[in-house]
C-alpha positions as CSV (number, residue, x, y, z in Angstrom):
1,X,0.0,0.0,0.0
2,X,3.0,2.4,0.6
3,X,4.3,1.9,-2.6
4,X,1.0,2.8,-4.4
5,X,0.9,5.8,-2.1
6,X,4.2,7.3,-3.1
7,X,3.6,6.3,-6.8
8,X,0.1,8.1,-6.7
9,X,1.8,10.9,-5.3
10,X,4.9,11.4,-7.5
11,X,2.3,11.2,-10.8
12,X,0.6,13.8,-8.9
13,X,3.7,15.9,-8.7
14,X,4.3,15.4,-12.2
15,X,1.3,16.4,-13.7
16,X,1.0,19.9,-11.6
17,X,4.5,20.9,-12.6
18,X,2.7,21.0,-16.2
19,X,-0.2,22.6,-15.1
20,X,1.4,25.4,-13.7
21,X,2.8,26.8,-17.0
22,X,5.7,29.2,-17.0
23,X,6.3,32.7,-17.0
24,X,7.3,35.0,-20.2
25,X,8.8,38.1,-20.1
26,X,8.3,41.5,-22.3
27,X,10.5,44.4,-21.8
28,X,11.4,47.1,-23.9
29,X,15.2,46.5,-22.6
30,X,14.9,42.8,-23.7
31,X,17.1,40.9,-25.7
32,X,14.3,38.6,-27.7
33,X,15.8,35.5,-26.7
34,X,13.3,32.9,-27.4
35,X,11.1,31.3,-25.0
36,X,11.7,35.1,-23.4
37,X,12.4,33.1,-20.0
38,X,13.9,36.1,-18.1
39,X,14.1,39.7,-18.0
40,X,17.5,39.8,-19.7
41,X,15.9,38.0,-22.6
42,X,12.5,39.1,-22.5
43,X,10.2,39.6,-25.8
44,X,10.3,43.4,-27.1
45,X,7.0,42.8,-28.4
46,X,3.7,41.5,-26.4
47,X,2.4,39.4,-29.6
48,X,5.7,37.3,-29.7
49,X,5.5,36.6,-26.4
50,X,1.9,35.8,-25.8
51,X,2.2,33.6,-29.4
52,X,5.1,31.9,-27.2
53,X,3.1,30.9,-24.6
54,X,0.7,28.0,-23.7
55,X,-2.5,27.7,-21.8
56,X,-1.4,28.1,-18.0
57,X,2.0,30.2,-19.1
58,X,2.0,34.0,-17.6
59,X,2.7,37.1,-19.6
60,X,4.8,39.3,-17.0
61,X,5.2,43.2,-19.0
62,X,7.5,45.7,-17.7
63,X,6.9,49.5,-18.0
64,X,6.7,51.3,-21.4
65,X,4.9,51.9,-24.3
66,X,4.3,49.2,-26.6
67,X,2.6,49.5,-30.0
68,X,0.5,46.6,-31.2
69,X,0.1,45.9,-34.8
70,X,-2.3,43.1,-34.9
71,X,-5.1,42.6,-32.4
72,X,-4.2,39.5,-29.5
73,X,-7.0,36.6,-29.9
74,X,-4.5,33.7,-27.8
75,X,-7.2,32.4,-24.9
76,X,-6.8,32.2,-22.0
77,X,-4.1,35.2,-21.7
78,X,-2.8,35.4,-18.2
79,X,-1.3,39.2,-17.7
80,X,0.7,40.7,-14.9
81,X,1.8,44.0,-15.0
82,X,5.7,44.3,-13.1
């Protein structure tokens, strides 16, 4: 029974450490390095990064203006402003 108990519970741990998603980074000091992972190589633009994430990923923007060219329709968006 212990054995199924700690099997049950490492599958468990497994699948939430997908659910979670990640976090992507725009910043107008960025360095576009792709998957935009960090500040230092955060996305310049919002659409490359929100087309970079996934379902449960966050969208973390730093300060500044950004121009959008084309309208966002990725759903569900998660945004954070830092």
């Amino acid at each position: 029974m212990k054995e199924a108990s700690i099997s049950i519970l490492s599958l468990l741990l497994f699948i939430t450490s997908f659910a979670q998603g990640k976090d992507i980074y725009v910043s107008k000091s960025g360095t576009s390095g792709y998957p935009y992972g960090n500040w230092a190589t955060a996305a310049t633009n919002i659409e490359w990064a929100v087309n970079a994430g996934a379902g449960n990923d966050m969208v973390w923007i730093s300060n500044g203006v950004y121009i959008l060219t084309n309208q966002i329709r990725k759903h569900p968006v998660h945004w954070q402003a830092a």
